[in-house]
Each structure stands twice: as C-alpha cells, then as structure tokens.
DOMIMI-108834 format. One record per atom (N, C-alpha, C): x, y, z; residue in three letters. Coordinates in steps of 0.05 Angstrom, whole numbers, plus 5000, padded with zeros to 4 digits. Layout:
XYZAla ...
end
This chain:
481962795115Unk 482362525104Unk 479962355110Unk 479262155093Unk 477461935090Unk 478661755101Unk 476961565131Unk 477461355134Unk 475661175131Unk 477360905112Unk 476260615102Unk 476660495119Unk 474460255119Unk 474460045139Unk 473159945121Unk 474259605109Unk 474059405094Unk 474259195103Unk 472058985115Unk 472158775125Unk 471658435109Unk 472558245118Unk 473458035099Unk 472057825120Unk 470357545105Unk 471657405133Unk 470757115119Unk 472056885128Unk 471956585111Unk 471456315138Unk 470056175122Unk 470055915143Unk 473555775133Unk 473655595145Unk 475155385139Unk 476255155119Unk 476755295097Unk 477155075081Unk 478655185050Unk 479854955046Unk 482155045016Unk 484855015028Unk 486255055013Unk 489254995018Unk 490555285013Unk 493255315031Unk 494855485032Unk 497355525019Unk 497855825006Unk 500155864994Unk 501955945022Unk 504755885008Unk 506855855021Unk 508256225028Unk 506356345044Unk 506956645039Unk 510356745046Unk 512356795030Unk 514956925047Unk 514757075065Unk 516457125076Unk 517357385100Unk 518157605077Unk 516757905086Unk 517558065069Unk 520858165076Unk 521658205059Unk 524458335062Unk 525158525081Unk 527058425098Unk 528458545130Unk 526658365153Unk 525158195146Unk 524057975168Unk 526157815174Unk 528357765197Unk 528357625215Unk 527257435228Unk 527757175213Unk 525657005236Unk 528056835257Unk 529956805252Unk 531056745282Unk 531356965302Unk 532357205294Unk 530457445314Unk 527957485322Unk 526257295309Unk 523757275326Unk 523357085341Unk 524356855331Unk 524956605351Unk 526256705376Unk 528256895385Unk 529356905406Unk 527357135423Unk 525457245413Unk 523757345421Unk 521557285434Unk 521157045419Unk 518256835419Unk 519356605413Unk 520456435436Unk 521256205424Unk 518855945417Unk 516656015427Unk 514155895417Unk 512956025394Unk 513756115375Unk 512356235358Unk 509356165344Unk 507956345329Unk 505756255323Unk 504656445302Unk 504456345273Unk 504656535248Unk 501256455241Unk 499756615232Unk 497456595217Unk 497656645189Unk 496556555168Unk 496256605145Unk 493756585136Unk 492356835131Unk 489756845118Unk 489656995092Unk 487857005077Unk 486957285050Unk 485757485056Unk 486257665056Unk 484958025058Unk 484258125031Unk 484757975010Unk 483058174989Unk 482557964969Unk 480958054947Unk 482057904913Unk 481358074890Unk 483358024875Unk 482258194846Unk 479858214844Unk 478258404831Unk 475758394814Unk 473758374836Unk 473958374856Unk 471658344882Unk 470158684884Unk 467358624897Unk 467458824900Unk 466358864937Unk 466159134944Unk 465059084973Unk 462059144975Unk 461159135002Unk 457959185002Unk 456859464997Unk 459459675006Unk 458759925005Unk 459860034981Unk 461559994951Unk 461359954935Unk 464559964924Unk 465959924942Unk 468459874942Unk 470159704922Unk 471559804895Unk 472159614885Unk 474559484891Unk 476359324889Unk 478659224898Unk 480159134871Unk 480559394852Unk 482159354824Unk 485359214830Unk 486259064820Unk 489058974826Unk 490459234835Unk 491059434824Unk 492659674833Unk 491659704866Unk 490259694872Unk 488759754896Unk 490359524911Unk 489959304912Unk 490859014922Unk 493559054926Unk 495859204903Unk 497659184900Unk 498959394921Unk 498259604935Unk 497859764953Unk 497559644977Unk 495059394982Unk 495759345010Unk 498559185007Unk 498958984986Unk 501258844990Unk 503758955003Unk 504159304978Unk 506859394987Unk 506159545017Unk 504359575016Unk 504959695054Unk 505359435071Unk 504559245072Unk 505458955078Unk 508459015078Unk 509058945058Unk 511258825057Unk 513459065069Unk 513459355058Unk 515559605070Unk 514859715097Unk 512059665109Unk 511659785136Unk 511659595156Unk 510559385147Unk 509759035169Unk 508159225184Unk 505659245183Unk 504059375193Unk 502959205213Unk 500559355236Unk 500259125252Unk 497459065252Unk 495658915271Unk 494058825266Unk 492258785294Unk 489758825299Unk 488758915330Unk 486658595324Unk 485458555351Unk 483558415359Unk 480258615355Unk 479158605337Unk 477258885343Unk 478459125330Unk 476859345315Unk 477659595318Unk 478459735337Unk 481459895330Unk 481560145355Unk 479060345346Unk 479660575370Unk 477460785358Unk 477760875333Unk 475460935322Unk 475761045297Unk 477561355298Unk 477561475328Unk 478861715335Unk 480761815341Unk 482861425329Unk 485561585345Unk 487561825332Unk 489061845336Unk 490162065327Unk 492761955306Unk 492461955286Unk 494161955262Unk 497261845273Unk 497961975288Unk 501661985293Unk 501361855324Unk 499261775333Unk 499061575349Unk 500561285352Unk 502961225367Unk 503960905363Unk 501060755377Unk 501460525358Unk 499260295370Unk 501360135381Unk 500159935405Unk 501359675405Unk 500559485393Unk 499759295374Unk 498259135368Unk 499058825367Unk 497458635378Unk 498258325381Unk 498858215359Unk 497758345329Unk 498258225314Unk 500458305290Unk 503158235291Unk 505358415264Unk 504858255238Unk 503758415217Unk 503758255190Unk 507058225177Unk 507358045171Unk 510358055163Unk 511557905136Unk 509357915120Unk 508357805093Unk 506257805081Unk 506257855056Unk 503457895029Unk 504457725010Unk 502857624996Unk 503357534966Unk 500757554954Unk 500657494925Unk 497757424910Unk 497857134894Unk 495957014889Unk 496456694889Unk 495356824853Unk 495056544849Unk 494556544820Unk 490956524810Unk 489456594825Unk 487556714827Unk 486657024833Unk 488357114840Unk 488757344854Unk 487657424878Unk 488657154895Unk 488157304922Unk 490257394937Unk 489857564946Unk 491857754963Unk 492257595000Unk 493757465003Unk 495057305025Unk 496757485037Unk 495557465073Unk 497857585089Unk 497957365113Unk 500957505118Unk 501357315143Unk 502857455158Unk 501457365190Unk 501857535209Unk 503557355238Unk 505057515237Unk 507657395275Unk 504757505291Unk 503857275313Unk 502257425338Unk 503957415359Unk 503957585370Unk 506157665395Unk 504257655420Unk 501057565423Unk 499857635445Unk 499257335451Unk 499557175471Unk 499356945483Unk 495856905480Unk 494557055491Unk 491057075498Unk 490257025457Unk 491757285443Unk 491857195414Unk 491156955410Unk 494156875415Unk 494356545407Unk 493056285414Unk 492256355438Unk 489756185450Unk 487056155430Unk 486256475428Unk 484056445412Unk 483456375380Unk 485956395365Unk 486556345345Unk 486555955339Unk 488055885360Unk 486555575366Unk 484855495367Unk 483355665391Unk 480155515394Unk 479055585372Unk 477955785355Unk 477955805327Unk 478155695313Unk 479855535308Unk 481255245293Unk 479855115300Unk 480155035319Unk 479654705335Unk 476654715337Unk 475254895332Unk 472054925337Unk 471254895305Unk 473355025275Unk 471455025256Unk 469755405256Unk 470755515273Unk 469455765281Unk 470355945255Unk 468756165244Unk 469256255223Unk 470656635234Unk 473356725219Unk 474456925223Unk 473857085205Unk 473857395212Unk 474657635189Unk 476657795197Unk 476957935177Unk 478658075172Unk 478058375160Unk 479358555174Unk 478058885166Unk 480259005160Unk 481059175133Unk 482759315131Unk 482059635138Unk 483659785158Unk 483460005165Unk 485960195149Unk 484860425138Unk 486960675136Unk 485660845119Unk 486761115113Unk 485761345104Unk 486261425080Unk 484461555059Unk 484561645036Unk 485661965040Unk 486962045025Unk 487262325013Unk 484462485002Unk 484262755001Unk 481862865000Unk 482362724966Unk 480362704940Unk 480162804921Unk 481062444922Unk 481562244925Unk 482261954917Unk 480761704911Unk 477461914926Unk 475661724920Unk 473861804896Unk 474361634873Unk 472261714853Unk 469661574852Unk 466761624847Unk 464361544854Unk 463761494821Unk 462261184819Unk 461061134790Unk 458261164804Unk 456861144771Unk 453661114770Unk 452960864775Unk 453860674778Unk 452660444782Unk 452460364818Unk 454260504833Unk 454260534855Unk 457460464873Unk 459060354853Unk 461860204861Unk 462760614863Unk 465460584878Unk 467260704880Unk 470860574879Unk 472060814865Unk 474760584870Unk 476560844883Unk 478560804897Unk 480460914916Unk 483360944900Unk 483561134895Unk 487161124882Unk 489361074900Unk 490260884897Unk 492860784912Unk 494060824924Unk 495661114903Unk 497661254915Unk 496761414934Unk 493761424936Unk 492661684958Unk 491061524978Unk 491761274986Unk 490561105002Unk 492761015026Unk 492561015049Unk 494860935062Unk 493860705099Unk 494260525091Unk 493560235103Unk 494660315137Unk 493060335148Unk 494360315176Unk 494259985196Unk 491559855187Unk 491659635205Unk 490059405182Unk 491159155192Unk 488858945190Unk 488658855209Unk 485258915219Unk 484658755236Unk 483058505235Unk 482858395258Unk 481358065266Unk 478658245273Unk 476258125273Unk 474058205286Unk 472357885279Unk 470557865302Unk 469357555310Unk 466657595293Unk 465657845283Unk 463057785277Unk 463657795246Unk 462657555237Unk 462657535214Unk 460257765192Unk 458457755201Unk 455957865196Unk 457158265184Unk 460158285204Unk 460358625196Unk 461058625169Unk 462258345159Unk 464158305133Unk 463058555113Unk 464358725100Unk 463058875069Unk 464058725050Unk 465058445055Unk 466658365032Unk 465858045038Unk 464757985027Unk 463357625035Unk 466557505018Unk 468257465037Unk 470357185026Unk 471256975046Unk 469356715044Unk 470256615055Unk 472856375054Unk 474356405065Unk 476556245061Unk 477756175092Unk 479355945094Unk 479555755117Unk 482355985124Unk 483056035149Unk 486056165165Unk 488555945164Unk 490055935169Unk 492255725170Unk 494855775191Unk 494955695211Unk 496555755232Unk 499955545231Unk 501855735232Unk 504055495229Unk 506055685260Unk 508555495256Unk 509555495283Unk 512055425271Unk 514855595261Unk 517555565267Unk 517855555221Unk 515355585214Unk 514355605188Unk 513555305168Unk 513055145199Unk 511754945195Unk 509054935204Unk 507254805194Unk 504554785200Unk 504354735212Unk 501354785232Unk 500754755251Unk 496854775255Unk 496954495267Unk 493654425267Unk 492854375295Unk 490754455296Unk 489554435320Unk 491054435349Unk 492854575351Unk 494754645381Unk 496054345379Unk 496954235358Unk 498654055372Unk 501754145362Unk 503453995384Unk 505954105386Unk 507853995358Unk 508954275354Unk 511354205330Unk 513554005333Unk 512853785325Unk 514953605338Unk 516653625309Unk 517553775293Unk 519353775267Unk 522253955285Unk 521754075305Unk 523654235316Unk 523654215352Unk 522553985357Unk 523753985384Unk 524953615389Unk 525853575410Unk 527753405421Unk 525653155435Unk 524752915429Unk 523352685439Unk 525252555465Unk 524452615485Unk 526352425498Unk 524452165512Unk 521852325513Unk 519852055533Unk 517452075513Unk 515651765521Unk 513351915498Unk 511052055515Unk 511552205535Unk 510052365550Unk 509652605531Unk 511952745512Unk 512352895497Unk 510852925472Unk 510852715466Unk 508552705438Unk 506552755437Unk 505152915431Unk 502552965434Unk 500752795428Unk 498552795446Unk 496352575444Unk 495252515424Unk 495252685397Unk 494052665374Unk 495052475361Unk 498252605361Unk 500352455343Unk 500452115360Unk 500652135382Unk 500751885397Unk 498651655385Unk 495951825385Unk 493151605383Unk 494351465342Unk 495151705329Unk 495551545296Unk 498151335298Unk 499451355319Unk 501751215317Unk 500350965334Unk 499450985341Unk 498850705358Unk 496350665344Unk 494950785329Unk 493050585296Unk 494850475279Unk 496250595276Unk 498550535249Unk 499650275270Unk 500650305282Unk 502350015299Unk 500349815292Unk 497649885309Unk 495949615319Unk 495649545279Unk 494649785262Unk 493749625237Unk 496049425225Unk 498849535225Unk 500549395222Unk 500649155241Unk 500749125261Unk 501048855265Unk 499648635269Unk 496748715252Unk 494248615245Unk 495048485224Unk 496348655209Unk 497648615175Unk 499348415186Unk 501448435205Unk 503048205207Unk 503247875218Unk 500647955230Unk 499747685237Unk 496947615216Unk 496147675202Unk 494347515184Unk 496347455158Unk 498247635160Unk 500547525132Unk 501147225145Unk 502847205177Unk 503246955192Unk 501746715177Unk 499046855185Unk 496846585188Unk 496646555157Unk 497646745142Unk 496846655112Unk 499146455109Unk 500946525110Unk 503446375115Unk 503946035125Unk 502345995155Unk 501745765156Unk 499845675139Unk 497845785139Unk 495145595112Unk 497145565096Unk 498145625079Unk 499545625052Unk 502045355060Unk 503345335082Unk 505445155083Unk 503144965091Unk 500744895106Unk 499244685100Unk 498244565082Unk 497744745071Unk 496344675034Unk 497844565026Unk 500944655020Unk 502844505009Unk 503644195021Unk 503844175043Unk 504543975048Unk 501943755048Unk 499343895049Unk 496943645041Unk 497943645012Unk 498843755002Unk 498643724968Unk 500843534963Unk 502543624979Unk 504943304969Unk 503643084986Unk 502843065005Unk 501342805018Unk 500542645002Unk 498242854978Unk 496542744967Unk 497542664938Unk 500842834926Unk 501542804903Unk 503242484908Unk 504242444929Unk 505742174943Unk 503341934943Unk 500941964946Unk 499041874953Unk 498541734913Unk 498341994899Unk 497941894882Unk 499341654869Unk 501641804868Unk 503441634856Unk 504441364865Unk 504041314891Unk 503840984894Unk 501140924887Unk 499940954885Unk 496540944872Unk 496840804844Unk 498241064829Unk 499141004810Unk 501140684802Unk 503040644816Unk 503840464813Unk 502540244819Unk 501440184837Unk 499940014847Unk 497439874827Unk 496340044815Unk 494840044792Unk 495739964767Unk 498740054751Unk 500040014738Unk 501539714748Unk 501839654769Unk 502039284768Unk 500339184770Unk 498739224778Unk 496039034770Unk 494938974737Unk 495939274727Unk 495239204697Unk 497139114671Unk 500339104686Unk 502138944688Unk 501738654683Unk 500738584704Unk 499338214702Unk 498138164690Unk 496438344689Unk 494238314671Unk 494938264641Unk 496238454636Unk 497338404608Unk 499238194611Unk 501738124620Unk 502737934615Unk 500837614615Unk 499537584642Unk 497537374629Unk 496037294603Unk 494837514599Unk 494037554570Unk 495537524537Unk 498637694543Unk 500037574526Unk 500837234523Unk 500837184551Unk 501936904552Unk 500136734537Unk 497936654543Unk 496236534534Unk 496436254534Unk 497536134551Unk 497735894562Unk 495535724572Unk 494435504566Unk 492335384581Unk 493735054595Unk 491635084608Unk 491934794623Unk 495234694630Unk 496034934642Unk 498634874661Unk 498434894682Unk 500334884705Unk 500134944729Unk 499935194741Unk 499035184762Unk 498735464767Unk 501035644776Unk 502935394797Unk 505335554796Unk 507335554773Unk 507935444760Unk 508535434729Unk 507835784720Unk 505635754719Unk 503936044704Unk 505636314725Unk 505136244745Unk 506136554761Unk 508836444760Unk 511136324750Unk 513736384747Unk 514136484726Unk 511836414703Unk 512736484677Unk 511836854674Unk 509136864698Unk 508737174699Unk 511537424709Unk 512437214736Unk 514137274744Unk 516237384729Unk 516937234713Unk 519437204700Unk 519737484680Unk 517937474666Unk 517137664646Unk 516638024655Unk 515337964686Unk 514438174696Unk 517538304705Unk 519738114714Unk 521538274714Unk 523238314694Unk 523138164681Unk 524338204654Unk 523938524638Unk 521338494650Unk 520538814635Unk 520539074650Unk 521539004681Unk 522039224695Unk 526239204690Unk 525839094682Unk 529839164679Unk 529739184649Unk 527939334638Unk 527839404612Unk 526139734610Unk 524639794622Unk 521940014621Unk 523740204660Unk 525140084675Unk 525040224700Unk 523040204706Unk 521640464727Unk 520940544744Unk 517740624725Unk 518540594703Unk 516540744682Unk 513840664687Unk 511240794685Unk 508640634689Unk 506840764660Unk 509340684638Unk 508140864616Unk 507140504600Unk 504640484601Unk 502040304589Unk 504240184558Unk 504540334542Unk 505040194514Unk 507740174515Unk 509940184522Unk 513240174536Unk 511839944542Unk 510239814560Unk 510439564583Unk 509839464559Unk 507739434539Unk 506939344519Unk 509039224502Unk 510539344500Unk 513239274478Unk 515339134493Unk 515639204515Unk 518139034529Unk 516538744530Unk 514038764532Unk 512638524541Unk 513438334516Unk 512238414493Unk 513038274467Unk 515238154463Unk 518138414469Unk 520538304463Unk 521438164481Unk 520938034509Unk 520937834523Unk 519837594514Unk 517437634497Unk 515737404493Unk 517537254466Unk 519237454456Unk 520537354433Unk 523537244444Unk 523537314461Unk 527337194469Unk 527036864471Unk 529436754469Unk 530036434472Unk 530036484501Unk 530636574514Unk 530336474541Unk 527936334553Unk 525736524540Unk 522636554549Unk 521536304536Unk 522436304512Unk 521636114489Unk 521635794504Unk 525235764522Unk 525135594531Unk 524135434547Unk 523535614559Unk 521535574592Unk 519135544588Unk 518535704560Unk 514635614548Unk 514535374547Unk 516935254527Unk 515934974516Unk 516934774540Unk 519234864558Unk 519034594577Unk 517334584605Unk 515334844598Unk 513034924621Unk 510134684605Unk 510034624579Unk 508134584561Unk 509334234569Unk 511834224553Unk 512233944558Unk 511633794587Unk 512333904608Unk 511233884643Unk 509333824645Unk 507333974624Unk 503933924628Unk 503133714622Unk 504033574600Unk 502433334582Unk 503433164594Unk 505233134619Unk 506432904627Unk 506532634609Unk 506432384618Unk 507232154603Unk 510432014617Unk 511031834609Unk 514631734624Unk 516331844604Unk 518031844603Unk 520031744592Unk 523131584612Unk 525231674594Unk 527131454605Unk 529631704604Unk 531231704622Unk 533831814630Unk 535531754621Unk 537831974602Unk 540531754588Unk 540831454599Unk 540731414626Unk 541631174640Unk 539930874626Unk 540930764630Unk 540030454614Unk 538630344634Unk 538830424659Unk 537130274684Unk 533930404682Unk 532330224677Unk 529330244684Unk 529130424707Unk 529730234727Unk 529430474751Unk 529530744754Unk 531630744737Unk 531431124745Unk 531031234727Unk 528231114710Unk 526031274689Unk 524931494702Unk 524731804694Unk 522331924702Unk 521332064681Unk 518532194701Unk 517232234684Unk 517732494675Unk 516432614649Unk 516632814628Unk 516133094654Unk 514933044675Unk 513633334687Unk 517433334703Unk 517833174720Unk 520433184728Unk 524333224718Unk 523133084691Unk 524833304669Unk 525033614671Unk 522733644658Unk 521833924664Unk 522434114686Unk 521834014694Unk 522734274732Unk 525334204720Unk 527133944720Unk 530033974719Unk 530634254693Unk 529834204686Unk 529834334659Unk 529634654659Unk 526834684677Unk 526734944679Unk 528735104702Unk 529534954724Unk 531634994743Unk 533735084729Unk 535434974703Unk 537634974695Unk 537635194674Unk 534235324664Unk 534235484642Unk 534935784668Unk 532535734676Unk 533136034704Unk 536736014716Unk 537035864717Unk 539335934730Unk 541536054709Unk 542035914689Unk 542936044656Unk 541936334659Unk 540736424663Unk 538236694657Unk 540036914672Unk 539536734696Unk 540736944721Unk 543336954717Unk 545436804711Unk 548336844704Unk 548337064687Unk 547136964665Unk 546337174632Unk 545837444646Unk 
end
C-alpha cells in the first residue's frame, strides 16, 4: 500500500459554515465527558485544487474524505505519527473529527471535539496571536489507485483510498496544498473567540464571572450611553431656555406692539379731529372720548384700518357731534343770559358749555 500525506494550512480570516455533527454524534454525551468542551472548525480540502506534488483533489476524491468523516469520526494528532505504524494499530489521538460538509464553493469543512486540555490551550494561543494553522491528511492507497498524467498531476481513486488521520502540524511552510483560511473554535456549539468564557450557557451570579472582555464593551456601551443621556439632558435644557427666551421676547413684543398702536391711535384721532384753537383739555376729552369709543368697538384689536373706521363712525354719531359743537361754542366765548330774567346770573357762553358738555357725557355713559 501507498501512503499519502496531504497538507493544508490558512491564516485567519473569512467566515464559517455551520458544520453538523455527523450521524451517531452525541453531543450531550460529550458534554458529560467534557463538560468544558471545545470544537474546532477548519477546511481540509476544495474542489478543483491541486497539490505541490501533483495531487489532484477531484470532488469524488473530497467526497471520500467527507464520508470517512462522517462513518468513522476519525481522529486527528498534533504532528505526524510515524510514518511506520502498523496498520491495525489503535491510536489515541487529542483530536476526534465529528463532522464534514462542503460549502458552496466547494470547500470541504471539518470539525473536530479536542479531548486534550494542552490541545486546547494551544489552539487559543493560536487564535489570540493571529498565528497561522495546517492541516495534513494521512492514509493509504491500494496498489493500482494511483493513476499518473503527463502534465505531472496524479489523481487517487476513492474507493482505493482510505483516510486514517487529519492532522494539525505548526509549520506552515510543509503545506503541499497552499489554502489559506482562518480555524474557528466554538464551545457547547456556540462560538467562541479568543478564550473568552461562554456566557450563552453558564449561570452570572457576581460580575467577577464575566469575563474581562465582555466586561470592558459593557462598561463602553454604559459610559457611551450615558454620554448620550446627559447631552440629550443638556439638549433638553437649551431647548426649554430657548423657549422660554422666545415667549419673553414674543410677550415683549406684543406690549411693544400695543404700545405703539396707541400712540398711533392718537395720532390719528387728533388728526381726524381737526379742531383748532380750543382748549387743550377740551381736545384730550374729545381724544379721550373717541379713543374709547373705538376700543368698545375694535377690542383688543391693533388692526391700523378697523381703528380707521371705528374712528370715522364715532366721528359721525350725535353724541360726538354734540360735544364738537358745544367744545367750539366754549371757545369763542362772549356772554350770554340764563333762562332767568335776573342779570346777575348771566354767564358766559364757555360756562354754558362745560354745563353742557357735563350733561352730554353723562347721557353717553347711561346710553
């Protein structure tokens, strides 16, 4: 018999298929075995590849390591054993493969239970360093299985090929098969990065338990969050300050506003009036008068052409009318004489007047 030795080996990187347990795998029988468990998943072959010594790896070929995978769970050494051992020899080996698949590229994925503690150590630092692994397929051909081309490849018939080990080996350099691809280590058939602990299947009671990794993103995530929650705060106050300068200043306006709008109030009513050479208090009763006349007509309103029109229709009432002409008569003074027949209690035209205008306002205010 012909013995092959086919080596593989990848840095770190790409993403992993989800390899099953081949059929009659037990994994809570391994859990009670290994209740720390620790699964690797790497690639050992791919379609259409070829090797350095001229090895082709036709799918039929691939499909061969799979099914010994999957019907033997073959095992897997640190290093080659001798190339001398003896056929019907038991091995012990740290590493049990206990799943194959092929992805949709055609790479051939296995995954291996390590049962050796020192294993599992190194399989970490590995990880955690970025350190690059291979992989060597060992087992023997049947006489007559290896056929030789002219071009220099050879291919192995299947059925006359028979897989004894995959092993780990550190030197990348032995690879006959340059593939590099990243390993993937999981724990209970959950992932698992850099030796930190599976917290998806164990019990938190203190945070002594959490691992420092997981600890350090939870306490970024906290502090970013409550960075987030105190500048929302502070946005929060700015914003209730803004608002309340803004009504300060909308309050601000609007007596502004008014204040402005009576001034131009007077303005116009003097103007409409157009009265000369009367008194001055005379003039501000008659502003007076008008000015409220036209706020119990317009309200609260400080709408310019509204004041305009109430102003007019004031200027047109008998009331107003009255008070013009006995504000006008007041002015020109002169005597006259009182129903009474007695001289004496003649007065004059301005003292009429006030009587006059006294008795029209008071009429007004009843009205």
């Amino acid at each position: 018999m012909i013995t092959i030795r086919q080596n593989y080996n990848w840095k770190f990187e790409g993403e992993f298929p989800n390899v099953p347990f081949a059929e009659g795998v037990n994994e809570e029988e391994l859990l009670q075995i290994d209740p720390d468990p620790l699964f690797v998943t790497l690639p050992i072959a791919q379609d259409g590849l070829t090797a350095a010594d001229g090895l082709a790896y036709r799918p039929a070929f691939n499909d061969r390591l799979i099914e010994t995978i999957v019907q033997k769970k073959i095992g897997g050494n640190m290093g080659h054993p001798s190339l001398w051992f003896n056929n019907s020899r038991s091995e012990t080996t740290p590493i049990q493969w206990v799943g194959a698949t092929r992805d949709d590229k055609g790479v051939i994925w296995a995954k291996g239970f390590i049962k050796n503690e020192e294993v599992k150590k190194h399989f970490k630092t590995k990880k955690a360093i970025g350190a690059k692994v291979s992989t060597s397929i060992m087992g023997f051909a049947e006489p007559g299985a290896i056929v030789y081309h002219e071009n220099g490849t050879y291919d192995v018939d299947p059925s006359k090929f028979h897989l004894r080990f995959i092993d780990i080996i550190d030197d990348p350099d032995d690879a006959a098969l340059q593939f590099e691809r990243e390993f993937n280590l999981t724990k209970h058939s959950k992932s698992y990065d850099n030796d930190r602990e599976d917290t998806d299947n164990m019990t938190i009671t203190s945070v002594d338990q959490v691992p420092v990794e997981i600890r350090r993103q939870i306490e970024q995530q906290f502090a970013a969050r409550q960075e987030q929650t105190n500048e929302v705060a502070e946005l929060q106050q700015t914003l209730s300050a803004v608002r309340e300068e803004l009504a300060q200043t909308k309050a601000k306006n609007a007596e502004l506003a008014k204040t402005i709008f009576h001034s131009k109030l007077t303005d116009l009513i003097k103007n409409s009036i157009g009265l000369e050479g009367i008194d001055r208090a005379d003039e501000d009763m008659l502003v007076t008068f008008v000015r409220n006349s036209v706020r119990a007509e317009i309200g609260s309103s400080i709408d310019v052409e509204a004041a305009k029109a109430a102003i007019e229709a004031v200027l047109q009432s008998d009331v107003y009318k009255r008070l013009a002409q006995t504000v006008v008569t007041k002015a020109t003074g002169g005597r006259a004489f009182s129903p009474a027949y007695d001289a004496t209690e003649s007065k004059s035209a301005g003292e009429i007047a006030e009587e006059n205008i006294d008795s029209i306002l008071s009429e007004w205010g009843r009205g």
